[in-house]
C-alpha positions as CSV (number, residue, x, y, z in Angstrom):
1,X,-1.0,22.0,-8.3
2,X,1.5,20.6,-5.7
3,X,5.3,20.6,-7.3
4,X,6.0,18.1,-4.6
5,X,6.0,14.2,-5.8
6,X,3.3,12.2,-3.8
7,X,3.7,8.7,-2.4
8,X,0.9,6.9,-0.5
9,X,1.4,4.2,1.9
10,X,-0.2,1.4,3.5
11,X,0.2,0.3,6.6
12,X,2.5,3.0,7.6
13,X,1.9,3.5,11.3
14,X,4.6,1.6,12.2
15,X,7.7,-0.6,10.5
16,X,8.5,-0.9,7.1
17,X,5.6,1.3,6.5
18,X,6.0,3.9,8.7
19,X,10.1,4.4,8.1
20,X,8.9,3.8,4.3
21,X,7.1,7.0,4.5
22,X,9.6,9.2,6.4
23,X,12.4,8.4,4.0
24,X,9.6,9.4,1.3
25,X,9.6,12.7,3.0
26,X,13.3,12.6,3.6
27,X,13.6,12.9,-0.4
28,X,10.9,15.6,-0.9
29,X,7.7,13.8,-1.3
30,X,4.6,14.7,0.4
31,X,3.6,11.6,1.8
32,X,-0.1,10.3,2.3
33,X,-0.1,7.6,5.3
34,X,-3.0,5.1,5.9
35,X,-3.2,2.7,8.8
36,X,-6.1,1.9,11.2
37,X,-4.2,3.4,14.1
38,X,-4.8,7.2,14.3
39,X,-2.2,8.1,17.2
40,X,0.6,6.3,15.3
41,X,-0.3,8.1,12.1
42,X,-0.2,11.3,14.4
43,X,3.3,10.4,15.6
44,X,4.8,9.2,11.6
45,X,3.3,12.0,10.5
46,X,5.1,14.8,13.0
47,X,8.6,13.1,11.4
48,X,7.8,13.6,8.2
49,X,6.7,17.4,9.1
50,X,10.0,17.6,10.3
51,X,11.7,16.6,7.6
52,X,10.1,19.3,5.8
53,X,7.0,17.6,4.1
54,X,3.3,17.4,4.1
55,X,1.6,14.5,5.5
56,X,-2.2,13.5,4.8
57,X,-3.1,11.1,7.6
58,X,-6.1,8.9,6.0
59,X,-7.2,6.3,8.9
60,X,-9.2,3.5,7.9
61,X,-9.3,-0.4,7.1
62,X,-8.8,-1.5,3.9
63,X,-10.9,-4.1,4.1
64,X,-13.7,-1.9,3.5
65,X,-12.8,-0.9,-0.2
66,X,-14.8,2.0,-0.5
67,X,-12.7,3.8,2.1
68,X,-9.5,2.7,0.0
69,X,-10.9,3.9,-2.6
70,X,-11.6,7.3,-1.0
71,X,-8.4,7.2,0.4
72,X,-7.3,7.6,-3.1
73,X,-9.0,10.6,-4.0
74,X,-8.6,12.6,-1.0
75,X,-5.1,12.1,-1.8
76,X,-5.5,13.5,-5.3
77,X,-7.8,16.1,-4.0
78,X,-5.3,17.0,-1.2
79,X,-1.9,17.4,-3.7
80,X,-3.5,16.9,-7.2
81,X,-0.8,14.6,-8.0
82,X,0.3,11.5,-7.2
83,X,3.5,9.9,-7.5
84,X,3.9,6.6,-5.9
85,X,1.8,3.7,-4.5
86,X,3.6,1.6,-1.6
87,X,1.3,-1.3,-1.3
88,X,2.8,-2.7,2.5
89,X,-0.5,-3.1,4.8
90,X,-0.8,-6.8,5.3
91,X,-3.0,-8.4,8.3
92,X,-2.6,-12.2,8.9
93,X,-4.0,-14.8,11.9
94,X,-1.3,-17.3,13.3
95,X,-3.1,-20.4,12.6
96,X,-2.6,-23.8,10.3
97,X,-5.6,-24.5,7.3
98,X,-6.6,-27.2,10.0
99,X,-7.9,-24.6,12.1
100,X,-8.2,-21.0,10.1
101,X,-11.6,-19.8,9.7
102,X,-13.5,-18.6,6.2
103,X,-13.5,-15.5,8.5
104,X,-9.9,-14.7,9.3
105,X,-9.1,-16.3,5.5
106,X,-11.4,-13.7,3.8
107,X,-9.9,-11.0,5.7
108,X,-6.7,-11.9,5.0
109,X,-7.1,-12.3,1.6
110,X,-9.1,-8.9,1.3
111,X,-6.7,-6.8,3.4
112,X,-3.3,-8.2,1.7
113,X,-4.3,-8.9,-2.1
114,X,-7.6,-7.1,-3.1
115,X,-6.8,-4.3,-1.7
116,X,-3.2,-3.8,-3.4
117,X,-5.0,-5.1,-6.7
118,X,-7.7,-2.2,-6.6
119,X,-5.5,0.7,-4.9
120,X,-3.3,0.2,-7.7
121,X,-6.0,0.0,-10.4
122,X,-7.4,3.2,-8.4
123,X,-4.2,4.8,-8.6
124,X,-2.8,4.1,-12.4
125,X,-5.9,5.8,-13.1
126,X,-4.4,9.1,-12.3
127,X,-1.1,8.2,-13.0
128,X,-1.6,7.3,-16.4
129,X,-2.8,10.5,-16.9
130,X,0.7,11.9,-16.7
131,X,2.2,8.9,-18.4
132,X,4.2,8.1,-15.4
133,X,4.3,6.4,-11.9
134,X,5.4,3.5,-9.7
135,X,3.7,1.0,-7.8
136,X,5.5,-0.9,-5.0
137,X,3.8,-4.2,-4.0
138,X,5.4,-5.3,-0.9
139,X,5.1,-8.8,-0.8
140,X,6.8,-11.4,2.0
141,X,10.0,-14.3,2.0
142,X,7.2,-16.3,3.1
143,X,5.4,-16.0,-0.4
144,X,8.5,-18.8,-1.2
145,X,9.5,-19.9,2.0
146,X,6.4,-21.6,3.8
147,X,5.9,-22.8,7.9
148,X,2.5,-24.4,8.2
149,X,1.2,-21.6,10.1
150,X,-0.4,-18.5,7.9
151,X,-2.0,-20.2,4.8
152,X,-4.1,-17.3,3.9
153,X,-1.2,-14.7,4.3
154,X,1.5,-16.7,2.3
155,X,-1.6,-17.6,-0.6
156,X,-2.1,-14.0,-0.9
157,X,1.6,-12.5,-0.8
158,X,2.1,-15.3,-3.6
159,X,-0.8,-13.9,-5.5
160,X,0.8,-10.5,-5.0
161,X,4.2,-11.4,-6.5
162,X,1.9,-12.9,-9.7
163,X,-0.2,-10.2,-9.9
164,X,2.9,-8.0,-10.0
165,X,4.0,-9.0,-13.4
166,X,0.1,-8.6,-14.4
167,X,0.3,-5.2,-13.5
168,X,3.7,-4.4,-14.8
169,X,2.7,-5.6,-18.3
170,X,-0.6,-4.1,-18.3
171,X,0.1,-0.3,-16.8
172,X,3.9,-0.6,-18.2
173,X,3.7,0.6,-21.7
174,X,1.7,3.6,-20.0
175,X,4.9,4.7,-18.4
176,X,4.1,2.8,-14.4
177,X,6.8,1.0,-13.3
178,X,5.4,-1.7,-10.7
179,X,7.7,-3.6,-8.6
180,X,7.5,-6.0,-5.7
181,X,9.7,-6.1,-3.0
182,X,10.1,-9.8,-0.4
């Protein structure tokens, strides 16, 4: 088994997700990074090489479930640990509830809430196992400070915060910390 501590990230091909999992590596993790964009994954994945970690570049939308799912054990299968879920991918349309379609709103909804909720269920799993973990929900400002213009987004982030506390009390007595972060 890997002695390394594992994080996984979403959304990590670029901004708080990609710099997220170099600093991962920075400290010693081996990082597992998921996006939809492979050549940015190639290019977050060659800095945290050179920091002296393994990357596992998993490219895919979690929309589709099963692949998040997958993502999950390949990541297992890969280090046979892991350490620490960073829930950041988040997709959003700019458009008022006047105008948003069931479309973009399902999306939205799939990609920045049911996703977290089942990658961390997905993820306890094995952590639980070793009676520790963390799970880092990153959620948004907007989720308390509203514009008008991303109704789907800001419902989901503030289902994320509320589903936070779920999670904490549920997986915390099993030794998983999970946090959320605005």
């Amino acid at each position: 088994m890997n002695e390394k501590p594992v994080a996984f990230i979403t959304g990590a091909s670029r901004g708080i997700g990609a710099e997220t999992a170099i600093e991962f590596a920075r400290r010693g993790y081996c990082v597992a990074i998921l996006a939809r964009t492979r050549n940015d994954l190639d290019c977050i994945a060659q800095s945290v090489r050179e920091c002296g970690s393994e990357a596992l570049i998993q490219c895919g939308d979690l929309a589709d479930l099963s692949f998040a799912e997958s993502a999950i054990h390949k990541t297992i299968e890969k280090f046979g640990r892991l350490d620490v879920l960073v829930n950041n991918a988040a997709w959003r349309e700019i458009t008022t509830m006047r105008d948003i379609s069931i479309e973009s709103w399902d999306k939205t909804i799939r990609i920045s809430l049911t996703a977290p909720a089942f990658l961390a269920r997905w993820a306890a799993r094995y952590m639980e196992k070793g009676k520790k973990g963390t799970i880092i929900n990153i959620s948004s400002t907007m989720s308390e400070r509203v514009g008008g213009f991303a109704p789907a987004y800001i419902a989901a982030k503030g289902a994320l915060d509320t589903l936070t506390y779920d999670l904490a009390a549920l997986y915390g007595p099993k030794g998983i910390r999970v946090v959320c972060l605005n």
